[in-house]
N, CA, C and O atoms as a printed pandas DataFrame, in Angstrom:
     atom_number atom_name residue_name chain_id  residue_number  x_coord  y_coord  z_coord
0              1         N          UNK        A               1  -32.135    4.525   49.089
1              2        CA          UNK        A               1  -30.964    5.321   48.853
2              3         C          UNK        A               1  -29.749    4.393   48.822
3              4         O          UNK        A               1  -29.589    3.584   49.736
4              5         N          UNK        A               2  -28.921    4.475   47.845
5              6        CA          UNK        A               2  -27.781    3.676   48.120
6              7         C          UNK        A               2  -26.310    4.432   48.442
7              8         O          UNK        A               2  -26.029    5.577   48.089
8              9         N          UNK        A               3  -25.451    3.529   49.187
9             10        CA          UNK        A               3  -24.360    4.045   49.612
10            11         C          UNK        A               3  -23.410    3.404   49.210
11            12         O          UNK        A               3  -23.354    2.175   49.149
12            13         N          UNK        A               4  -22.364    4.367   48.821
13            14        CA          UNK        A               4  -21.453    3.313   48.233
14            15         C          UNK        A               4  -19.823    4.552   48.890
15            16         O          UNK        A               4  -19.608    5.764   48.887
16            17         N          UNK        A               5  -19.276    3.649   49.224
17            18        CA          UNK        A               5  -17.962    4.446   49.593
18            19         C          UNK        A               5  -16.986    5.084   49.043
19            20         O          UNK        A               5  -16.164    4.326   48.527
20            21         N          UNK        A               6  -16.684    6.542   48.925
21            22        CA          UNK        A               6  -15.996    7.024   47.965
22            23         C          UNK        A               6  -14.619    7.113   48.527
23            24         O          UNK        A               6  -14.396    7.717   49.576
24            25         N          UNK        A               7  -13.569    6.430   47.736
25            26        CA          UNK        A               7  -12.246    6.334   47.565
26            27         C          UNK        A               7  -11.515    7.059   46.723
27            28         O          UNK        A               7  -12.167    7.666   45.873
28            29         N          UNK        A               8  -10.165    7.201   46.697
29            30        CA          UNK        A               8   -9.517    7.138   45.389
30            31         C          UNK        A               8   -9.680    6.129   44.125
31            32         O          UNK        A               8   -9.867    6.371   42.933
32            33         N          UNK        A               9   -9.546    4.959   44.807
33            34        CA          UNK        A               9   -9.969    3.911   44.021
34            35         C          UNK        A               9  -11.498    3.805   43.020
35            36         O          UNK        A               9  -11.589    3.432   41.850
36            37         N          UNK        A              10  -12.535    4.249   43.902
37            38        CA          UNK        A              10  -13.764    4.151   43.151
38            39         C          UNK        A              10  -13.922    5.560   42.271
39            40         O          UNK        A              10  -14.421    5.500   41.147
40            41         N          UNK        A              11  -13.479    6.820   42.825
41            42        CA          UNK        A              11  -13.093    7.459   41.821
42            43         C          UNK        A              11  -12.189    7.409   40.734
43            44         O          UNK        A              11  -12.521    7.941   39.674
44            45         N          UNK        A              12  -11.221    6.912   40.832
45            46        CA          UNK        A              12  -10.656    6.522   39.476
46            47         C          UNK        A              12  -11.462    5.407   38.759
47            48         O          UNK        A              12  -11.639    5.192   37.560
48            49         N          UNK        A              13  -11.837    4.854   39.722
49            50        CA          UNK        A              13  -12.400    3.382   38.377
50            51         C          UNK        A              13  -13.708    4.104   37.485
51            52         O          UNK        A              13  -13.885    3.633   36.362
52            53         N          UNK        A              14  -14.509    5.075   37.873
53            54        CA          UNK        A              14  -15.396    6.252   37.800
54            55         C          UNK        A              14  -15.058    7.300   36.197
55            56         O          UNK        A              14  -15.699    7.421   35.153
56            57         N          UNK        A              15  -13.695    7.925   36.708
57            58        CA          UNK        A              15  -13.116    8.383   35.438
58            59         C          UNK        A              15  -12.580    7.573   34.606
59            60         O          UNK        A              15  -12.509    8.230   33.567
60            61         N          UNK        A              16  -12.161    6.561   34.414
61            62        CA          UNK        A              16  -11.874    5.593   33.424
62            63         C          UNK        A              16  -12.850    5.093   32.852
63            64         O          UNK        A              16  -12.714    4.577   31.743
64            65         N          UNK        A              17  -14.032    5.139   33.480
65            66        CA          UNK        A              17  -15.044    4.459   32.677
66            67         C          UNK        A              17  -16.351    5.142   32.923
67            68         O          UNK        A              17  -17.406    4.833   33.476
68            69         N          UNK        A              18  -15.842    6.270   32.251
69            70        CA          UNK        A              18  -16.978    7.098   32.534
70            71         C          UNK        A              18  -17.837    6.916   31.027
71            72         O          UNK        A              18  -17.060    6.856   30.074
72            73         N          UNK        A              19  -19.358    6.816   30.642
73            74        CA          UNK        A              19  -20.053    6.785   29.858
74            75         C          UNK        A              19  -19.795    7.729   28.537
75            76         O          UNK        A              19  -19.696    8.951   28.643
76            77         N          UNK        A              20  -19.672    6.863   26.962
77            78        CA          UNK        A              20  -19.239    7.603   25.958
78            79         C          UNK        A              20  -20.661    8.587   25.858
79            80         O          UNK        A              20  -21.788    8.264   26.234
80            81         N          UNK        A              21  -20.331    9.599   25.369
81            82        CA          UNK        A              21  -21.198   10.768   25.008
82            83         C          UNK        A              21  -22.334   10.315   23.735
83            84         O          UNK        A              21  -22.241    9.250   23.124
84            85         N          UNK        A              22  -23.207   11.160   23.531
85            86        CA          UNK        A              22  -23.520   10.472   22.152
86            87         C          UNK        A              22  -22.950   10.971   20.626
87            88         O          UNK        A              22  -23.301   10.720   19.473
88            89         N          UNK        A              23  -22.287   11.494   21.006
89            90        CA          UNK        A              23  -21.068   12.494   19.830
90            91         C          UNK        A              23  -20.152   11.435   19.354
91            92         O          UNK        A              23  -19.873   11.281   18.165
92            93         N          UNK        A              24  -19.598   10.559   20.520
93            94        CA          UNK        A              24  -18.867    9.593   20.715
94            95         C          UNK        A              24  -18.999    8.605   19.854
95            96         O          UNK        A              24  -18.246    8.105   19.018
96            97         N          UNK        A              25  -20.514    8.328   20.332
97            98        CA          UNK        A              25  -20.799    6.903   20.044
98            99         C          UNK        A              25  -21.085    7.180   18.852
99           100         O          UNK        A              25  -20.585    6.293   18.161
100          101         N          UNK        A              26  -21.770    8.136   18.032
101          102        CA          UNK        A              26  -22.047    8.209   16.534
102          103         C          UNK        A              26  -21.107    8.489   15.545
103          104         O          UNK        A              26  -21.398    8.407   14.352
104          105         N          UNK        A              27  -19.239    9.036   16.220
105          106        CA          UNK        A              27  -18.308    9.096   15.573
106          107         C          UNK        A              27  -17.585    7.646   15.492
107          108         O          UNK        A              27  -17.006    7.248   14.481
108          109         N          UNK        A              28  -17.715    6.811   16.868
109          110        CA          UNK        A              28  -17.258    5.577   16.788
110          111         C          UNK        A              28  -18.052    4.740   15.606
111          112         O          UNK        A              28  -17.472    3.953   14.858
112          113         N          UNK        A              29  -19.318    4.995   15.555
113          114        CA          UNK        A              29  -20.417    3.856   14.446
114          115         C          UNK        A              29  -19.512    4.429   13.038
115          116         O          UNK        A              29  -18.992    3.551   12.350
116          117         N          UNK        A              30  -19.342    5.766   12.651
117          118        CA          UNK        A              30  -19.147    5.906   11.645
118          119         C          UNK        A              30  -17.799    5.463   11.279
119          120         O          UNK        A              30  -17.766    5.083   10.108
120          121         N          UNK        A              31  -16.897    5.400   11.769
121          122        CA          UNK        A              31  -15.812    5.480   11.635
122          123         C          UNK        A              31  -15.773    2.972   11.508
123          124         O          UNK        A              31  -15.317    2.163   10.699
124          125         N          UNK        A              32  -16.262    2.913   12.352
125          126        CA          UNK        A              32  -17.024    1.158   11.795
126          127         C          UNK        A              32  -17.082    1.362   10.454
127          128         O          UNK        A              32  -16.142    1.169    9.682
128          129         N          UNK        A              33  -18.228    1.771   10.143
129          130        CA          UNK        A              33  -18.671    1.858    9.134
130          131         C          UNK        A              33  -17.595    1.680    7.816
131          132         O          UNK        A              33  -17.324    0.684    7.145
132          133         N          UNK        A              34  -17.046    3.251    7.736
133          134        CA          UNK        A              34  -15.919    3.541    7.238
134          135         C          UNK        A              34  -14.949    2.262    7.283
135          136         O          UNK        A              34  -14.163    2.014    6.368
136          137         N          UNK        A              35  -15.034    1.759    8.021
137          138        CA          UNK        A              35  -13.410    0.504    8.221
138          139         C          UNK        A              35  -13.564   -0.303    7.461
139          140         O          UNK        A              35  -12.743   -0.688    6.629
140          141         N          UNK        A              36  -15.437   -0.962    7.756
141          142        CA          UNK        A              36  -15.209   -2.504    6.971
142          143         C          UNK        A              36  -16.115   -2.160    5.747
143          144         O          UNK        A              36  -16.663   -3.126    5.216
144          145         N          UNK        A              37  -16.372   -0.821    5.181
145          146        CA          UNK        A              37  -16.419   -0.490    3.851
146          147         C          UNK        A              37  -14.763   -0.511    3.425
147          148         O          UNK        A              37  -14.457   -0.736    2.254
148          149         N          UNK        A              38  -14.009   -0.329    4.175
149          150        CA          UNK        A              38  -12.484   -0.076    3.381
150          151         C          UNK        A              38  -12.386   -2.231    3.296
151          152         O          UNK        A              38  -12.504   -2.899    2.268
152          153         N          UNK        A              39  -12.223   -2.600    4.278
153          154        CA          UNK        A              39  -12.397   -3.806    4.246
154          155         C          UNK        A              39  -12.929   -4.856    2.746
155          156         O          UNK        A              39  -12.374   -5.620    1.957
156          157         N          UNK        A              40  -14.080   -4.410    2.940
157          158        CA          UNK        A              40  -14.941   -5.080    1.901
158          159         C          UNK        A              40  -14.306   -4.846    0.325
159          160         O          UNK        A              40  -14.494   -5.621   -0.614
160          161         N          UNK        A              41  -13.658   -3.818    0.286
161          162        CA          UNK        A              41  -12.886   -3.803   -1.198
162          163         C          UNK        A              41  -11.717   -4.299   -1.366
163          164         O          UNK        A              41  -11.226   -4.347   -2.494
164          165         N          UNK        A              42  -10.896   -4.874    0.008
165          166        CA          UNK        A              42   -9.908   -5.650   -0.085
166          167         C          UNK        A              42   -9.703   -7.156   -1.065
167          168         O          UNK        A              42  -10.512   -8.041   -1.347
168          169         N          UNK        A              43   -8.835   -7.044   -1.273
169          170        CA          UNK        A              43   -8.427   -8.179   -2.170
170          171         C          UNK        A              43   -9.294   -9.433   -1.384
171          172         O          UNK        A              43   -9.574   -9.229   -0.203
172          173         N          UNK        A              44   -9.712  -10.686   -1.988
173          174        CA          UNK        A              44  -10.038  -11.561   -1.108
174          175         C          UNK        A              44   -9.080  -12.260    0.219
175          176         O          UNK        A              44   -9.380  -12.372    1.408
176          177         N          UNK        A              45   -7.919  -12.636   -0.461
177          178        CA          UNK        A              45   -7.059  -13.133    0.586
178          179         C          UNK        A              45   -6.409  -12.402    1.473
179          180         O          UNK        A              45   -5.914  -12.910    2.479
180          181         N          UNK        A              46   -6.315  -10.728    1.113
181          182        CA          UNK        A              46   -5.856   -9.679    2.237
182          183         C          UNK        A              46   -6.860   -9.478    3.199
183          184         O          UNK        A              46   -6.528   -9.265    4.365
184          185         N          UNK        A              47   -8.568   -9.532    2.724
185          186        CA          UNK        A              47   -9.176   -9.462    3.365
186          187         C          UNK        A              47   -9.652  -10.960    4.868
187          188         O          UNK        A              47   -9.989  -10.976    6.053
188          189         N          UNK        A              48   -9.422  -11.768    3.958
189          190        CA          UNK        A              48   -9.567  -13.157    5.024
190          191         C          UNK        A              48   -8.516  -13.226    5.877
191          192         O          UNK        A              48   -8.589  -13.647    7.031
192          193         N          UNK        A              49   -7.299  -12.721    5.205
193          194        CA          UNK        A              49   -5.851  -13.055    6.294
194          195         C          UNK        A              49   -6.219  -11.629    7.527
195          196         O          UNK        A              49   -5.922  -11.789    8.710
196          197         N          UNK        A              50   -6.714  -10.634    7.159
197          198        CA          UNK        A              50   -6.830   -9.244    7.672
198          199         C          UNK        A              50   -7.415   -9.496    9.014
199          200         O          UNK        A              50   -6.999   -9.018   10.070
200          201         N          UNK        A              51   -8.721  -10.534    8.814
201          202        CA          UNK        A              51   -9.952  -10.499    9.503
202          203         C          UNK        A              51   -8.948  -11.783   10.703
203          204         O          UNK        A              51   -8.766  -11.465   11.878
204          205         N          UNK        A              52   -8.707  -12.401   10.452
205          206        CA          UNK        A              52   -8.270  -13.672   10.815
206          207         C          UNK        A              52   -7.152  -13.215   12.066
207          208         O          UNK        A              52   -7.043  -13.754   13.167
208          209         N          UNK        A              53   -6.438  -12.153   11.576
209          210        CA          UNK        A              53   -5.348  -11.722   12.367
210          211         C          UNK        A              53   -5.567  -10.519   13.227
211          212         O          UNK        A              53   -4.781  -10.358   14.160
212          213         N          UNK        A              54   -6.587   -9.597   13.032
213          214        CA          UNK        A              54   -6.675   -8.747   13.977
214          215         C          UNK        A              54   -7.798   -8.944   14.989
215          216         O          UNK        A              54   -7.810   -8.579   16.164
216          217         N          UNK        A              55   -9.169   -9.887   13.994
217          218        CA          UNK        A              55  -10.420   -9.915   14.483
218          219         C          UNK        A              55  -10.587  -11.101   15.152
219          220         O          UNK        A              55  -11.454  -11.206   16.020
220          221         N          UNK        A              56   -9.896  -11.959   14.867
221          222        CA          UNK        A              56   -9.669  -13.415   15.310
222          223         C          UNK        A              56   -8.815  -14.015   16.050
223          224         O          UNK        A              56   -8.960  -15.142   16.524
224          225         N          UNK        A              57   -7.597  -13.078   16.231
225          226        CA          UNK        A              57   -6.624  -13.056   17.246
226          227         C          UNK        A              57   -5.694  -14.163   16.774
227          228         O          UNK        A              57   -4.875  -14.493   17.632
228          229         N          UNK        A              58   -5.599  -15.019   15.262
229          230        CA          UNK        A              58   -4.628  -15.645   14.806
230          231         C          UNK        A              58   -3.332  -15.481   14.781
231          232         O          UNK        A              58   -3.145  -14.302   14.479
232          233         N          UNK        A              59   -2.305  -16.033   14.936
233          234        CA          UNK        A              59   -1.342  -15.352   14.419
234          235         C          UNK        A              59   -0.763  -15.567   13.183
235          236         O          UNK        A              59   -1.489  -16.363   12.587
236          237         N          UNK        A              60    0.287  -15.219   12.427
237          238        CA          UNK        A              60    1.242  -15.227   10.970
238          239         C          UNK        A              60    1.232  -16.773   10.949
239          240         O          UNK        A              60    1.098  -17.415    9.908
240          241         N          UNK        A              61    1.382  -17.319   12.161
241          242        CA          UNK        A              61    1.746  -19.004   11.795
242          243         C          UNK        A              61    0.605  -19.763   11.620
243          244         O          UNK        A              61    0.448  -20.541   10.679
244          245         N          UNK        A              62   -0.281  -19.538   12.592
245          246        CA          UNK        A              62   -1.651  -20.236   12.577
246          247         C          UNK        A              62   -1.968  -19.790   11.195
247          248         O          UNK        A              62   -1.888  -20.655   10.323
248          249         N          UNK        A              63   -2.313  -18.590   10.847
249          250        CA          UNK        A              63   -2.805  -18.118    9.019
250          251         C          UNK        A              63   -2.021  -19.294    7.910
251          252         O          UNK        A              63   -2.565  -20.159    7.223
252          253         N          UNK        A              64   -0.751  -18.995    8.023
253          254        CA          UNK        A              64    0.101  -19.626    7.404
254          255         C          UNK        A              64    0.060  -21.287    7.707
255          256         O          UNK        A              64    0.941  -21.814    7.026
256          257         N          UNK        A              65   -0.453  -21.977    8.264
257          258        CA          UNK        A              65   -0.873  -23.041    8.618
258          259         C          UNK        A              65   -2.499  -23.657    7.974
259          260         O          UNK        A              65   -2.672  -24.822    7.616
260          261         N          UNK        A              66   -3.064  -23.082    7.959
261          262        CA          UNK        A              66   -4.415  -22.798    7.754
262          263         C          UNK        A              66   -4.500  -22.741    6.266
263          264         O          UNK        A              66   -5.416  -23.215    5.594
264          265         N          UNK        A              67   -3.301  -22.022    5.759
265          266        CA          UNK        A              67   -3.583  -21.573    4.077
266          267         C          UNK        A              67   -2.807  -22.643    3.493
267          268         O          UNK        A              67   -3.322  -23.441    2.710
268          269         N          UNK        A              68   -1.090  -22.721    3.978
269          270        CA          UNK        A              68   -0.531  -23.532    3.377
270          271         C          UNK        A              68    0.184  -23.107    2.655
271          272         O          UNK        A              68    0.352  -23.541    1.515
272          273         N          UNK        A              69    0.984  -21.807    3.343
273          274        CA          UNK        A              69    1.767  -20.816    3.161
274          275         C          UNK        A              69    3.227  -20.664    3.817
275          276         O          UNK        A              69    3.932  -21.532    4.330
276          277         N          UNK        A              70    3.466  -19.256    3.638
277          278        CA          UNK        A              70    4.800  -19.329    4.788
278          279         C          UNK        A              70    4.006  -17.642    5.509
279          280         O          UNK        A              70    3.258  -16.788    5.034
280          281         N          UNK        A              71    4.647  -17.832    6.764
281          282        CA          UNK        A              71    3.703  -16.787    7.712
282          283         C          UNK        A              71    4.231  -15.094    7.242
283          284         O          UNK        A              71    3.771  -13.972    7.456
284          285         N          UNK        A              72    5.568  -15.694    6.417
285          286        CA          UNK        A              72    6.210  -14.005    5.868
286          287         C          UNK        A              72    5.305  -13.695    4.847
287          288         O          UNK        A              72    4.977  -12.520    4.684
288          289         N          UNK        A              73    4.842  -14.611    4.116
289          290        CA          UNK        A              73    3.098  -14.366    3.252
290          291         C          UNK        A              73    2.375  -13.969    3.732
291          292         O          UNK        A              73    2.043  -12.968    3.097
292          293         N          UNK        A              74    1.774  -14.082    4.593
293          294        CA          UNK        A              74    0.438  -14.074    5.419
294          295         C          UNK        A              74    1.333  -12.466    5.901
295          296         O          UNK        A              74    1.098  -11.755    4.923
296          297         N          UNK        A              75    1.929  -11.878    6.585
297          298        CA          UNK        A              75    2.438  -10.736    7.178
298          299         C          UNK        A              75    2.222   -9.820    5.858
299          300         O          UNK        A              75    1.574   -8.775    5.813
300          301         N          UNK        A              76    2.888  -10.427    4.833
301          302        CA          UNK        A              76    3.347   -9.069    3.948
302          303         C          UNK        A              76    1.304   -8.933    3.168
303          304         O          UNK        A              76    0.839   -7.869    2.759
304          305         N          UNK        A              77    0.709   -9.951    3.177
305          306        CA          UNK        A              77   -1.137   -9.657    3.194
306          307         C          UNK        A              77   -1.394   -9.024    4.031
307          308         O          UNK        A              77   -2.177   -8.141    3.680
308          309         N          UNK        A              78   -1.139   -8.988    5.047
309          310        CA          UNK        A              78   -1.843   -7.932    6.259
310          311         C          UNK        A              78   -1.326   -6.853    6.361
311          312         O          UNK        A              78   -1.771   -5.876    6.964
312          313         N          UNK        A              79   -0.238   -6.959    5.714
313          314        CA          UNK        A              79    0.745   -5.330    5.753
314          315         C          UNK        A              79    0.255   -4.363    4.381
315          316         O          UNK        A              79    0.399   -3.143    4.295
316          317         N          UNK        A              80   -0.196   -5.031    3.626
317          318        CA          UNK        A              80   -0.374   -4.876    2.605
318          319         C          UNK        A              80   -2.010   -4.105    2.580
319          320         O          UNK        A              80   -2.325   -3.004    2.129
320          321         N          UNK        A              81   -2.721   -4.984    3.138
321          322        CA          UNK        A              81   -4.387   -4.824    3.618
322          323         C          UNK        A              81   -4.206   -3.744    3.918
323          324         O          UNK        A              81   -4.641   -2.829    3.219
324          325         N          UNK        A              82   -3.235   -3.432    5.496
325          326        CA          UNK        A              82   -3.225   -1.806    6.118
326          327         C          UNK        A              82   -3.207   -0.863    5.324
327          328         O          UNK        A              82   -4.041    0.041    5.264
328          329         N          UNK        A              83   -1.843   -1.064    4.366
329          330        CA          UNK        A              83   -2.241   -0.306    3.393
330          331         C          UNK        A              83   -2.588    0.292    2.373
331          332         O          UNK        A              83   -2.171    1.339    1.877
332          333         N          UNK        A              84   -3.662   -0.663    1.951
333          334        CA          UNK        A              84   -5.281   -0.045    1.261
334          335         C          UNK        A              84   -5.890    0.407    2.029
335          336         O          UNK        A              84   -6.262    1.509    1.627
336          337         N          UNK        A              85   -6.435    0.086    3.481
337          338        CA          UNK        A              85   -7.161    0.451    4.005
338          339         C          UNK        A              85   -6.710    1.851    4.080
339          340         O          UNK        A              85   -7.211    2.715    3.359
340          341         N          UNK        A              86   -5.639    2.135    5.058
341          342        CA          UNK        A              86   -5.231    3.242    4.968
342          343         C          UNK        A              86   -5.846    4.356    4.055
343          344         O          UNK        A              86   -6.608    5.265    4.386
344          345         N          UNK        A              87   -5.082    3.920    2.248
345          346        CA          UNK        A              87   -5.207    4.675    1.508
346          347         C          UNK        A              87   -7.020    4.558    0.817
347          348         O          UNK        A              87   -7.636    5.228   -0.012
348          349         N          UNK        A              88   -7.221    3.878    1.299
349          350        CA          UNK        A              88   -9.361    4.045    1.261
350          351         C          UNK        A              88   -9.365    5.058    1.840
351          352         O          UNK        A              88   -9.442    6.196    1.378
352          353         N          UNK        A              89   -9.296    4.778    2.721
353          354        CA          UNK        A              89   -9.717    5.666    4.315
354          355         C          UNK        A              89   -9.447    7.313    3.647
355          356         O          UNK        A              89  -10.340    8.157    3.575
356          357         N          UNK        A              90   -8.107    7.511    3.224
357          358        CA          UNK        A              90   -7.725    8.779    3.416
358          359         C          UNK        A              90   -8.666    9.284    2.188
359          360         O          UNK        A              90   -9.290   10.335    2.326
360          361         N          UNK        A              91   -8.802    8.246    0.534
361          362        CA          UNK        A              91   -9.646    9.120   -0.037
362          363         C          UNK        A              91  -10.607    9.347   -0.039
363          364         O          UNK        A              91  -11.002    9.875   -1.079
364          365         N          UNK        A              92  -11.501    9.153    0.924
365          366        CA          UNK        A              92  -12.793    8.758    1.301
366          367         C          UNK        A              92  -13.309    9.638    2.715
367          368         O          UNK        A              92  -14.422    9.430    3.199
């Protein structure tokens, strides 16, 4: 039998991380899905600057360093990416 001491503390850490449902988890896969299908039709360089900066944790300067750019380039690609994705997303 195990014992474990119930607090405020271990109850909250409890509701915060309480186990996704499986409703959850099959709306989270799809909605993946959905993203880097919107992804994959991105321009090439919206898509590499896209991946680089949200998935890779780069920033505008590092991109812009990397390409051989200026980082207001690299911003107005990723701003740009959002929105296609966006407008994928919505007709889709």
């Amino acid at each position: 039998m195990e014992y474990s001491e119930v607090t405020e503390q271990t109850l909250h850490a409890r509701v915060l991380n309480r186990p996704k449902s499986l409703e959850e988890i099959a709306l989270e896969r799809l909605q993946n899905e959905m993203l880097w299908k919107a992804i994959n039709v991105l321009p090439k360089v919206q898509r590499r600057r896209l991946i680089l900066y949200y998935f890779e944790n780069f920033t505008y300067e590092q991109i812009a360093k990397i390409e051989g750019c200026s980082a207001r380039a690299v911003k107005y690609s990723v701003d740009s990416a959002k929105a296609n994705l966006k407008n994928f997303i919505e007709k889709n």
